[in-house]
N, C-alpha and C positions, 0 to 999 in steps of 0.2 A: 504494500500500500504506500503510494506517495504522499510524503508529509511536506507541508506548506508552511511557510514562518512568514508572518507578516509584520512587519515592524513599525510599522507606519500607517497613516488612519485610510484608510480607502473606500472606495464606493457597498454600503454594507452588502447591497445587492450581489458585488462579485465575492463576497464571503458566503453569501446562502446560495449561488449558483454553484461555489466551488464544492461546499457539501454536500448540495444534491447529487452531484455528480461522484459522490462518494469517496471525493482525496480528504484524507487528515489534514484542518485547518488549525492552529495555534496561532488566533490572533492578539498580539501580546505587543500595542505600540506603544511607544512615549517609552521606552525602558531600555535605554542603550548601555547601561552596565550591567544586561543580561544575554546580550548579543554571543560575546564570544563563546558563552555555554552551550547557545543556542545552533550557531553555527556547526557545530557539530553533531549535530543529531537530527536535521533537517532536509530534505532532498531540493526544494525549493524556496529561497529567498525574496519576499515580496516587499520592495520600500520607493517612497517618495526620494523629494529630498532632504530631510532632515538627517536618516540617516550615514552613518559615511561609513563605505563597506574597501578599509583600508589593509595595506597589507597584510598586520596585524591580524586583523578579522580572516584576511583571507588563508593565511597559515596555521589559524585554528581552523580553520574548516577543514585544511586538506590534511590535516593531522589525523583523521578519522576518514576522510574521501566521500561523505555521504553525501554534503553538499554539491551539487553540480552544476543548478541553475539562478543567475541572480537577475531579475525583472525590475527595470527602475519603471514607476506607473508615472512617465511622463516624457518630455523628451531628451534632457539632455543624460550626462554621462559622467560630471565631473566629481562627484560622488560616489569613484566607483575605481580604483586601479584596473580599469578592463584587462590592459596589458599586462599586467601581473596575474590579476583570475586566471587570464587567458593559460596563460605560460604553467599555473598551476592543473590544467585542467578543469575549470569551470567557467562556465560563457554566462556573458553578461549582456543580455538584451533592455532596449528599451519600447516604448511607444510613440515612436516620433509622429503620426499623424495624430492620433487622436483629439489633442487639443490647439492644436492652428487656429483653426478658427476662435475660439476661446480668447488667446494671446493674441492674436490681430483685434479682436473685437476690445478686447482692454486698451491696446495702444490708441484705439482711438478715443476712447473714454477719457483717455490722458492729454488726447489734443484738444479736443470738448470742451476740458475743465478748464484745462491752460487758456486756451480763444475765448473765452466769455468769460474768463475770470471767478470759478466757480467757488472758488476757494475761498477768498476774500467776501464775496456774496456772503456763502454760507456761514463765516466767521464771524461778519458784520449783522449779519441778523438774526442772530442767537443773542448778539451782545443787545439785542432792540435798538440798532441802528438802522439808518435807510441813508446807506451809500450809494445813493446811483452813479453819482458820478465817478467813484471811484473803483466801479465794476464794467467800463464802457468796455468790449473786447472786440475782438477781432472776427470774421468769418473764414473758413477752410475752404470754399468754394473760391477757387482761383490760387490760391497759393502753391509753393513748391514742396512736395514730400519727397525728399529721398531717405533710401532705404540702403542700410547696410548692411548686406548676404538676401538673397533674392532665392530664398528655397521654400518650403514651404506656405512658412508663414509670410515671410516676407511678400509672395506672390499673393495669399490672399489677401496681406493687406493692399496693395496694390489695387489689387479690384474692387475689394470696397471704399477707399480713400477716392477712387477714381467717379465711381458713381456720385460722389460728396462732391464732382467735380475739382476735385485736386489733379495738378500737371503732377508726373510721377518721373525721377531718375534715381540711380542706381548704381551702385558698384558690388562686383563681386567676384569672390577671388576666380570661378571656374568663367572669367568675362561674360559678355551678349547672352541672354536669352531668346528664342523666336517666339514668348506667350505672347504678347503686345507691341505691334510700334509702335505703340504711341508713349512706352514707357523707353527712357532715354540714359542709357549704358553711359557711364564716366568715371570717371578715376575717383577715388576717396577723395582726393582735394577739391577736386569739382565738385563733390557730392556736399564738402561742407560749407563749400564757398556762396554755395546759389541755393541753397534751402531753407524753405522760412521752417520747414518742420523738421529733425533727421529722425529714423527709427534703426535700432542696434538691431540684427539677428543673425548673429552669428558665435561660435564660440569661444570660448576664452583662448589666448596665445599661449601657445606650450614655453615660449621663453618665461611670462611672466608681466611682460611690458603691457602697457595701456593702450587700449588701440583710441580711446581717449581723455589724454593728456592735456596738458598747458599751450603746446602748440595747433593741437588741434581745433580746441576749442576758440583760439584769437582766430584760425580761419572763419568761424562760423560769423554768420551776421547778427548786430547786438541785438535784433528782431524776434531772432531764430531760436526755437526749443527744441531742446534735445529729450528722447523719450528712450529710455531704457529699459525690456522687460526679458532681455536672453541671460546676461552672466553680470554679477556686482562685479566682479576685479575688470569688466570691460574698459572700466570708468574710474580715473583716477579722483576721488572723491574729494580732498583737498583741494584738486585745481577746478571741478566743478562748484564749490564752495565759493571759490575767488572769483569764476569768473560771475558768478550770480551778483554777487555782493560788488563789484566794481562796475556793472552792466556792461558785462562784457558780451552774454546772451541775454535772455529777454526771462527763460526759466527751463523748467525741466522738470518733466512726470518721470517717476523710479517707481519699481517694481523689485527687482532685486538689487543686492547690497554685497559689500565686502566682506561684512560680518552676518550673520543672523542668526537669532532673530537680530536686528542691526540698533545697537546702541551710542551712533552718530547721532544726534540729538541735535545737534546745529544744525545737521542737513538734514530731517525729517519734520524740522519743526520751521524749517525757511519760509519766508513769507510769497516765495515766487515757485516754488516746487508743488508738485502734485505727487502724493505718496499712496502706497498701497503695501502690504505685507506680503511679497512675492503669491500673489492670488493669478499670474496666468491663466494656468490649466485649469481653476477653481469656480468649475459651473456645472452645476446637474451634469450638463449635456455631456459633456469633455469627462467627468469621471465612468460616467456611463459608457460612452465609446472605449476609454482608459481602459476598462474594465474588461470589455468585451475581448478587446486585442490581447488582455494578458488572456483569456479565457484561451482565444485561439491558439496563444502561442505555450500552454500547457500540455494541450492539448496535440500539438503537435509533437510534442517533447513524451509524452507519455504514449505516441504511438511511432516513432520512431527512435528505434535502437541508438542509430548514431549520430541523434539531434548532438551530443556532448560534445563531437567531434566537430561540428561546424565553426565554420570561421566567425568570429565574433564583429 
């Protein structure tokens, strides 16, 4: 019998589909100084991102060999030595379509708020103020979005930004796409030179560097906001700080952070920022689908012999 470890909170729905279907569930999250016990007596590892399934973790698993599969329920991976599981024998899948849509649909929640000043509204009339004038924003129809990494998400935001009638350009590292001409291929400089919006979606740099920094950020226009919902270390946080606070950009919606949960308090609590607690993937819909794919990809695993073997 397949035993299933879940570490992390998930769609409850894919906990009573998993049982129906008769694999041993141990849903046991919020509990990361029970992990390494756990790891070893488990055939399948189920986590978000909170948890981190690092070396450590992974050389208690193979210390026993039971563990074999580890499912992150969402898209990225950097919570994960894949490369090491790899090399120990166990594969590390994630679900990168599921919640696209979800993460596109937030980003724009974050231009929303940003363009009409949502923040300052809301902040102001709680306090029983009636700022109007100090909530006058901007509209998204006509302005410039560009998007940095054009894969998934990035393409659908593209589509629905486009219908908002926003002009759409783009850089990315695998160049030109043929979904749209009307969406317009440029280099990173170009992309932060001419956009009144940028959106990040792409992943973190294996060196460690910022893909933006201090320099990048004086390319942008002082008009221009920057919205981040792929990786916190994208974003050097301090130079996003500066250049808010000198108007050097205009503001910026975050989603994730360097630390989390993130105890940057100066940049969470900024008066031009739009914040959220990494909630991308975090709708009905997207756990639901989330859900479904790991179903599929259990399922796959428990009917072929040398799913273990596959490349990761």
């Amino acid at each position: 019998m397949i035993t299933i470890l879940i570490k992390d909170k998930v769609d409850p729905g894919l906990i009573e589909e998993l049982k129906e279907r008769n694999f041993i569930v141990r849903d046991n999250p919020d509990k990361p100084d029970t992990l390494l016990k756990e790891v070893r007596e488990n055939e399948i590892l189920i986590i978000r991102s909170a948890t981190k399934v690092t070396r450590e973790v992974i050389d208690a698993a193979a210390d026993t060999g039971v563990l074999k599969l580890i499912i992150r329920a969402g898209v990225g991976m950097d919570n994960i030595d894949v490369a090491y599981a790899k090399k120990r024998g166990i594969t590390a899948l994630n679900t990168p379509e599921a919640s696209s849509s979800a993460v596109a649909e937030l980003v724009l929640a974050h231009m929303f708020t940003l363009a009409r000043r949502m923040v300052p509204a809301n902040l102001t009339m709680r306090e029983r103020k009636w700022a109007k004038k100090l909530c006058e924003g901007i509209e998204l129809s006509g302005k410039i979005l560009g998007i940095v990494g054009m894969g998934r998400i990035g393409q659908l935001l593209a589509q629905k930004a486009s219908v908002l009638g926003m002009r759409i350009t783009y850089t990315d590292i695998m160049g030109p796409i043929n979904s749209n001409p009307d969406w317009k291929f440029a280099t990173l400089s170009e992309v932060l030179e001419k956009s009144d919006f940028i959106s990040l979606h792409v992943p973190a740099s294996d060196n460690g560097n910022y893909l933006i920094d201090e320099p990048e950020l004086k390319k942008m226009k002082k008009s221009a906001f920057l919205i981040n919902t792929a990786r916190g270390n994208l974003v050097n946080e301090k130079a996003l700080l500066k250049a808010l606070d000198n108007g050097g950009i205009a503001g910026a919606g975050v989603d994730v952070y360097i630390h989390e949960p993130c105890d940057n308090f100066e940049l969470i609590q900024h008066e031009k920022i739009s914040v959220t607690p990494h909630v991308g993937g975090s709708t009905k819909e997207a756990q639901y689908r989330i859900g479904q794919q790991i179903l599929s990809i259990i399922e796959e695993y428990k009917n072929d012999k040398e799913f273990s073997r596959k490349e990761v």
